[in-house]
GUPA-250437 format. One record per residue (C-alpha): residue in three letters; x, y, z; residue number from 1. Coordinates in steps of 0.2 Angstrom, whole numbers, plus 5000, padded with zeros to 4 digits. Each point is the difference from the previous one (the first is absolute). Last residue first. Example, Ala and Ser with C-alpha at 12.3 -4.5 7.8 and 13.67 -1.06 7.14 Angstrom:
// residues 2
resn, X, Y, Z, resi
SER, 5068, 4995, 5036, 2
ALA, 4994, 4983, 5003, 1
This chain:
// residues 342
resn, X, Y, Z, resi
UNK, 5045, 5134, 4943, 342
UNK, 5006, 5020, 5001, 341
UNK, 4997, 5003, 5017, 340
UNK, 5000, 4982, 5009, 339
UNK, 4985, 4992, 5001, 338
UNK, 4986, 4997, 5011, 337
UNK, 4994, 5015, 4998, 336
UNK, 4991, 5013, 5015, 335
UNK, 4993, 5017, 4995, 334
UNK, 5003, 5016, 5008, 333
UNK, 4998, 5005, 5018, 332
UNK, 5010, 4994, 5017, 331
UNK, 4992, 4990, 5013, 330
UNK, 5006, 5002, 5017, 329
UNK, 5013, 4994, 5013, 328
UNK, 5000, 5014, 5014, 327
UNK, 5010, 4986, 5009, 326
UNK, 5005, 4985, 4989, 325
UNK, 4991, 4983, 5004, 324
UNK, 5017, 4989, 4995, 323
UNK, 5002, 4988, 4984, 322
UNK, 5006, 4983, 4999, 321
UNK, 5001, 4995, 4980, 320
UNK, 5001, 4984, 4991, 319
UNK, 5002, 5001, 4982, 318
UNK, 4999, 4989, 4985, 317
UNK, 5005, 4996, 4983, 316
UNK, 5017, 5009, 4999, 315
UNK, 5010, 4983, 4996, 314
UNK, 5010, 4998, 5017, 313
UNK, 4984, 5002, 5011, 312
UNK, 4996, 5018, 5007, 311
UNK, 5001, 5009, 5016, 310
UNK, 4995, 5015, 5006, 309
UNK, 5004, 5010, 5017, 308
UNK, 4995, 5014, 5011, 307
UNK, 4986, 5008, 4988, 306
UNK, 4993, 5012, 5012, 305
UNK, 4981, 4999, 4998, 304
UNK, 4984, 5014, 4997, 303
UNK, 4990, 4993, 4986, 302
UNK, 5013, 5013, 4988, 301
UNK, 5015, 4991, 5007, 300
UNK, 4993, 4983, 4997, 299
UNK, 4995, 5004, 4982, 298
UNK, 5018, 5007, 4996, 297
UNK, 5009, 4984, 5005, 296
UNK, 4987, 4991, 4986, 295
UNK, 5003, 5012, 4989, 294
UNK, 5021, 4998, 5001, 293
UNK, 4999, 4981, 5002, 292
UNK, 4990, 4997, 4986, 291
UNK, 4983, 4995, 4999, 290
UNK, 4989, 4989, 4994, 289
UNK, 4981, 5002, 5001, 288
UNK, 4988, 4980, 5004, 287
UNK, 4984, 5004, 4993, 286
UNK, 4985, 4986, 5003, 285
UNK, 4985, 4993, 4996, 284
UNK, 4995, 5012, 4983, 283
UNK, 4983, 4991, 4989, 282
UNK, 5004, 4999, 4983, 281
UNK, 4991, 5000, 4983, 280
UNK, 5006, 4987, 4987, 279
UNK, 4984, 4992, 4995, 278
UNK, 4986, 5015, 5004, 277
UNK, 4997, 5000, 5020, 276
UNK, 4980, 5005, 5002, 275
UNK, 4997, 5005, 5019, 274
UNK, 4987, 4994, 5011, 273
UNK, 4990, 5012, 5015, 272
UNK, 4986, 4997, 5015, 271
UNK, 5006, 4984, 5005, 270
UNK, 5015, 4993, 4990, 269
UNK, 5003, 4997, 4982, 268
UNK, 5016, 4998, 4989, 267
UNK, 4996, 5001, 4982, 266
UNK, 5014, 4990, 4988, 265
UNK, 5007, 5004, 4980, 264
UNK, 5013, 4987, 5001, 263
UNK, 5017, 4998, 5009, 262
UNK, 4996, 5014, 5011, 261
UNK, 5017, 5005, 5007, 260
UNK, 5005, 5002, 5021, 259
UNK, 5014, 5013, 5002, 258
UNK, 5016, 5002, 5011, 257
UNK, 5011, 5014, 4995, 256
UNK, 5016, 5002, 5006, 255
UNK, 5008, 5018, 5002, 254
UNK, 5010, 5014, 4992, 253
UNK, 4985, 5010, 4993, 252
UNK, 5006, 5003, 4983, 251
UNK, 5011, 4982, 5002, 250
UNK, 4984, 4989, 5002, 249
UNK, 5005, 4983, 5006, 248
UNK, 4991, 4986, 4995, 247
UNK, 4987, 4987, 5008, 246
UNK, 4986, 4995, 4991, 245
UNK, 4988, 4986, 5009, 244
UNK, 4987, 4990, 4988, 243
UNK, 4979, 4999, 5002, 242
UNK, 4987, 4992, 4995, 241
UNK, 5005, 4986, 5009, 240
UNK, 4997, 5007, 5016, 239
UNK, 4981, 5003, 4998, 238
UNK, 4997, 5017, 5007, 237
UNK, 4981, 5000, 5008, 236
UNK, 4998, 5011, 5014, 235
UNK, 4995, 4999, 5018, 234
UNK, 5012, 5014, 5002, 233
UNK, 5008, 4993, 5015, 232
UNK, 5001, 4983, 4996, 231
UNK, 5001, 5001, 4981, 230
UNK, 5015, 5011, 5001, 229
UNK, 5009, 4989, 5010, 228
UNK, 4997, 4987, 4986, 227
UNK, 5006, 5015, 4990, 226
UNK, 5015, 5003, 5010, 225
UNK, 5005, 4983, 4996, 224
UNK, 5007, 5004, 4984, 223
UNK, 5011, 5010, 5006, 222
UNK, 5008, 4987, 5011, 221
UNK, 4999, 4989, 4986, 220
UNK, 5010, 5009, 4987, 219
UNK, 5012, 5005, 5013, 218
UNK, 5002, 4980, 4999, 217
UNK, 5000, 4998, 4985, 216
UNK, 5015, 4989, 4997, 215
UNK, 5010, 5009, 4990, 214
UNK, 4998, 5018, 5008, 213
UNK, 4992, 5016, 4997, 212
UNK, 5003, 5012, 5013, 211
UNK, 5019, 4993, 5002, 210
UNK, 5000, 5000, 4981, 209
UNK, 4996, 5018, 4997, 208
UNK, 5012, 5007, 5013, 207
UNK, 5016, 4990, 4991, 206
UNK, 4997, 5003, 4983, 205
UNK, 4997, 5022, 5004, 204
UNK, 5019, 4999, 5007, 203
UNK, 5000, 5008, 5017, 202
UNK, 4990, 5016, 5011, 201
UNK, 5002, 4993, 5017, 200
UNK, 4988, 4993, 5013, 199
UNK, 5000, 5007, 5017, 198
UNK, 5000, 4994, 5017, 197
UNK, 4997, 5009, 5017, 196
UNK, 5004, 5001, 5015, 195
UNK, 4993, 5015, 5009, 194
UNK, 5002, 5011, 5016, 193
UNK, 4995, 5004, 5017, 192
UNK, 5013, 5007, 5012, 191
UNK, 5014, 5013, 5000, 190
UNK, 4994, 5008, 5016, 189
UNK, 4996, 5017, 4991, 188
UNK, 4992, 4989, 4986, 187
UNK, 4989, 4990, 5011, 186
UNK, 4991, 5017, 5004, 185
UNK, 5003, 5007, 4983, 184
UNK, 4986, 4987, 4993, 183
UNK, 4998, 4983, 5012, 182
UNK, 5001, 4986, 4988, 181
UNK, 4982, 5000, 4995, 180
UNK, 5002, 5020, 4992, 179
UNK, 5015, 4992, 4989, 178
UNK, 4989, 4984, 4994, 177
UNK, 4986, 5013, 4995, 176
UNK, 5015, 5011, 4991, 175
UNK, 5004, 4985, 4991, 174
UNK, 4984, 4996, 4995, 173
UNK, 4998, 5017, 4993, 172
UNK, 5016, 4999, 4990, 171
UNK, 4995, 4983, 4992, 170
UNK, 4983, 5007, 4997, 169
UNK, 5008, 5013, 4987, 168
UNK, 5014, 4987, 4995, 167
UNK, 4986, 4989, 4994, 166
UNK, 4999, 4986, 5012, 165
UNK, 5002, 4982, 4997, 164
UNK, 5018, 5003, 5001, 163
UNK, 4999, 5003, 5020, 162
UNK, 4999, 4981, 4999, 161
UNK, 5019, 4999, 4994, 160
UNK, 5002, 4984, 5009, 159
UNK, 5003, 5007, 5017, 158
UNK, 4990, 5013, 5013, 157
UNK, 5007, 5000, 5017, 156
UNK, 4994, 5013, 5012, 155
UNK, 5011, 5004, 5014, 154
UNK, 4992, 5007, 5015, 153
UNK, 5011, 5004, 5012, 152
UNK, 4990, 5001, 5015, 151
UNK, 4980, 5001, 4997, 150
UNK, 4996, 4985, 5004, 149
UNK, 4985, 4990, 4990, 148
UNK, 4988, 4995, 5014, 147
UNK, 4991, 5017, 4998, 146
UNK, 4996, 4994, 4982, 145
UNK, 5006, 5007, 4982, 144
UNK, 4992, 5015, 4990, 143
UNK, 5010, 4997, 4985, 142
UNK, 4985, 5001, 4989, 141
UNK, 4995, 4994, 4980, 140
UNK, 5012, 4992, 4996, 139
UNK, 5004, 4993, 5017, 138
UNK, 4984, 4989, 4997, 137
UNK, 5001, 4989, 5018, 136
UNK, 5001, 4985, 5008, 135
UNK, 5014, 5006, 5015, 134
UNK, 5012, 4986, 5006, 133
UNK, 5006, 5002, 5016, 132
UNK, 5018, 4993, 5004, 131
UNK, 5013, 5002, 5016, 130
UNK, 5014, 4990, 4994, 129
UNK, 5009, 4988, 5013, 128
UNK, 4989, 4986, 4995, 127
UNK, 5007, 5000, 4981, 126
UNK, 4996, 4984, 4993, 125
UNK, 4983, 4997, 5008, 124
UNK, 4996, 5019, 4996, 123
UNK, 5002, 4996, 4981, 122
UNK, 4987, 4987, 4999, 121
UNK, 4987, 5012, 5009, 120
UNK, 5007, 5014, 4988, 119
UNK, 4995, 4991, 4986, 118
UNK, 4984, 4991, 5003, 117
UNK, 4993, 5019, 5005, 116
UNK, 5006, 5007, 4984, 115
UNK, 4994, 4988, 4988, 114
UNK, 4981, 5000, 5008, 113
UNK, 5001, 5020, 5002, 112
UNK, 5009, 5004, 4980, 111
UNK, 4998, 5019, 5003, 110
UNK, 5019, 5001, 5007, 109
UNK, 5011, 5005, 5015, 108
UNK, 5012, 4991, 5009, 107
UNK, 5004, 5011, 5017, 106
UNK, 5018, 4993, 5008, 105
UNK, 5003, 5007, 5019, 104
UNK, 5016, 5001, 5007, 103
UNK, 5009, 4997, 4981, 102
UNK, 5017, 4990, 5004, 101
UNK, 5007, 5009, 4983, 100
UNK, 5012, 4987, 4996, 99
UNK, 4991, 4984, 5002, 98
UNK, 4984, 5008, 4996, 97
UNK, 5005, 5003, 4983, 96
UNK, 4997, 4985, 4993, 95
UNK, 4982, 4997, 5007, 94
UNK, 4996, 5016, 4990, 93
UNK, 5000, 4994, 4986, 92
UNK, 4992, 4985, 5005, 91
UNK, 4984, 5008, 5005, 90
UNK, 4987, 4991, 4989, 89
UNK, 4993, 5015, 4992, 88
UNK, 5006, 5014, 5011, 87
UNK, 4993, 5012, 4989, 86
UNK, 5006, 5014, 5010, 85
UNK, 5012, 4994, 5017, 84
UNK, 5001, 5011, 5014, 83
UNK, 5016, 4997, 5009, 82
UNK, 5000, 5008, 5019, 81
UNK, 5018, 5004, 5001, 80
UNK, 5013, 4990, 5011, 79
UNK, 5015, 4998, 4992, 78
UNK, 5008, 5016, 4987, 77
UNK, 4995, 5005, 4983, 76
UNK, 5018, 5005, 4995, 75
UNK, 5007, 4987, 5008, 74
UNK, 4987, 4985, 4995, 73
UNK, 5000, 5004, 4982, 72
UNK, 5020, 5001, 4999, 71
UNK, 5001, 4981, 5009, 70
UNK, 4987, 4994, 4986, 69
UNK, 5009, 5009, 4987, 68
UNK, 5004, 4984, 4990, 67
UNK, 4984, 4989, 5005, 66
UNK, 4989, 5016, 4998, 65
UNK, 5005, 5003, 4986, 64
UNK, 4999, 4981, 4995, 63
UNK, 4983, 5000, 5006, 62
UNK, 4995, 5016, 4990, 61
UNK, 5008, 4990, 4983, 60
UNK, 4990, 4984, 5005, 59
UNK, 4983, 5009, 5002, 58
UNK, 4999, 5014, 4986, 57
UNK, 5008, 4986, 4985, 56
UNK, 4983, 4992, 4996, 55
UNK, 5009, 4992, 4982, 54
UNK, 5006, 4983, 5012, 53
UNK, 4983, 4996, 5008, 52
UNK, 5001, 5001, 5021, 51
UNK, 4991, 5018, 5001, 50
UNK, 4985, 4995, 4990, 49
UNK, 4997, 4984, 5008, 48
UNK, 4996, 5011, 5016, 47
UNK, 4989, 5011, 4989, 46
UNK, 4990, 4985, 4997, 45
UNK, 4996, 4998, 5018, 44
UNK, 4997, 5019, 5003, 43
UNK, 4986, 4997, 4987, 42
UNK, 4994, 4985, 5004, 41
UNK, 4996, 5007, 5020, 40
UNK, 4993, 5018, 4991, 39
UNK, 5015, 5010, 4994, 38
UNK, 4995, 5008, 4980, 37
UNK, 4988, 5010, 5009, 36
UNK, 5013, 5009, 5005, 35
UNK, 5005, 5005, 4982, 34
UNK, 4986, 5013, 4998, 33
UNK, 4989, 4997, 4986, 32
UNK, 5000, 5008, 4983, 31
UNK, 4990, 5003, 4984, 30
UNK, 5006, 5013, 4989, 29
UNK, 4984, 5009, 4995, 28
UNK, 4993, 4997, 5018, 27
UNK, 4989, 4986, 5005, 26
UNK, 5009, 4989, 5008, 25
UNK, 5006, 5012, 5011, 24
UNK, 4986, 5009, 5004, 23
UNK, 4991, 4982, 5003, 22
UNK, 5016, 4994, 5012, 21
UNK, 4996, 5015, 5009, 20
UNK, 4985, 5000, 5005, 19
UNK, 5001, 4981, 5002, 18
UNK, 5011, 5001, 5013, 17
UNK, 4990, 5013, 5008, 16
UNK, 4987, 4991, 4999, 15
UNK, 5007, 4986, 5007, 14
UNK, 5010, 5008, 5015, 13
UNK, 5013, 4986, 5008, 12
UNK, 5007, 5005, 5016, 11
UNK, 5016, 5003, 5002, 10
UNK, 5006, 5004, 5017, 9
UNK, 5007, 4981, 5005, 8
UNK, 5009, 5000, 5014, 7
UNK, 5013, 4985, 5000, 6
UNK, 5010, 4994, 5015, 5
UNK, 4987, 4992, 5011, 4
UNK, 4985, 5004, 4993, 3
UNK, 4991, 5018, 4997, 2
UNK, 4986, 5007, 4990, 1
């Protein structure tokens, strides 16, 4: 379905949905996928999120991009087609479009309602900024509209997202964004690329608290996936039974989001329930860590030239702009998030 400036391409499948929600739910560790974390109270709450003083992602990518702003727009270049992932509320990339002068700006995200608000705000500010915002799960396909141009496309994926992926699925996503730009094609004529940020492997204190803050907040955004839950599940959960845990898991190298049964608690829903004993988890979200060196590694082997990275005074981020490389393919062995020898 199309409207002036937004196309919305996702449409919503109950029983799939529900298929999957139930396979989830239901498996000896209990999980759900993290976007059904961003329903409209969701993606609010997650706004709070970014503003609190222990969620250090947001600032410290804005300050690299602040300090390297002019170094950014060089090596990137003016002009592309900027294709934003998750663009939330779009103010990230609102700050670049100063310097990058995008011809065409293509906010992405499976939030429709948020997303549509959004960019029909933002394209009063910028009238000179050909927009059309795509509702859409990119998780799941990169398979964008005819009205997306196909000249220099420059995906931008900040805040680290890419981290919700195993390294496994990151590489495979990677590749999907490499096949959108243009493959070899857009190689040869040094087009299509990615910009792309990255959080850092850092002091264990620091990740646990920005995923477990004072106030609670990234308490209630994951709370609030089970009233989301509820809606599409047509189950039961009852909030208060539950308490968010968030910590980092240094065998894996990532952040773990869980949900906890404060007290022995069955959860039912049509046609299934499931028994949580007290203390028993339910996994929302992984968010992996990765240095420099792994994450520089990653691109190549999805098929990018790295062209340039840069990081924030303390080591804690990274921002990199990487090419569409020609003949770029996947190389074998295993992926790791970690330096050898960590």
């Amino acid at each position: 379905m199309q409207q002036d400036g937004f196309i919305q391409l996702h449409a919503h499948n109950g029983l799939a949905v529900r298929a999957e929600l139930q396979a989830g739910l239901s498996a000896p560790q209990a999980h759900t996928s993290p976007k059904y974390l961003y329903d409209a109270l969701g993606s609010k709450l997650f706004e709070a999120i970014c503003a609190l003083p222990e969620y250090y992602p947001t600032r410290t990518e804005a300050a690299i991009f602040d300090t390297f702003g002019a170094q950014i727009a060089a090596s990137v270049g003016s002009g592309c087609t900027l294709i934003d992932l998750g663009a939330g509320n779009c103010a990230k990339a609102a700050r670049l479009f100063p310097s990058l002068r995008p011809a065409q700006y293509v906010p992405v995200d499976i939030s429709i309602d948020f997303l549509r608000d959004t960019v029909a705000s933002l394209q009063q500010r910028f009238l000179e900024v050909d927009m059309l915002g795509v509702g859409m799960d990119f998780s799941e396909s990169l398979d964008l509209p005819a009205a997306v141009s196909s000249e220099r496309r420059l995906f931008f994926y900040p805040g680290s997202s890419i981290g919700n992926y195993t390294p496994g699925q990151a590489l495979a996503y990677l590749q999907r964004i490499r096949a959108a730009c243009g493959g070899d094609d857009s190689a040869r004529r040094g087009e299509g690329g990615l910009l792309i940020g990255v959080d850092l492997v850092k002091d264990h204190a620091l990740l646990d608290a920005a995923y477990d803050d004072a106030l609670g907040v990234t308490a209630a955004f994951n709370l609030s996936m089970l009233r989301h839950l509820n809606l599409l599940l047509d189950a039961d959960f009852d909030v208060r039974q539950w308490q968010h845990r968030g910590f980092f898991n240094a065998a894996e190298s990532r952040v773990e989001m869980h949900l906890e049964a404060r007290l022995p608690v069955t959860v039912t829903w049509p046609g299934g329930s499931r028994a949580f004993a007290q203390g028993e988890r339910i996994h929302t979200e992984s968010s992996y860590k990765y240095t420099r060196q792994g994450f520089a590694s990653l691109l190549e082997r999805a098929g990018f030239e790295v062209r340039h990275c840069w990081t924030d005074p303390q080591q804690w981020f990274m921002v990199c702009h990487a090419r569409v490389a020609v003949g770029g393919a996947t190389l074998p062995g295993a992926i790791d998030t970690r330096e050898p020898g960590r």
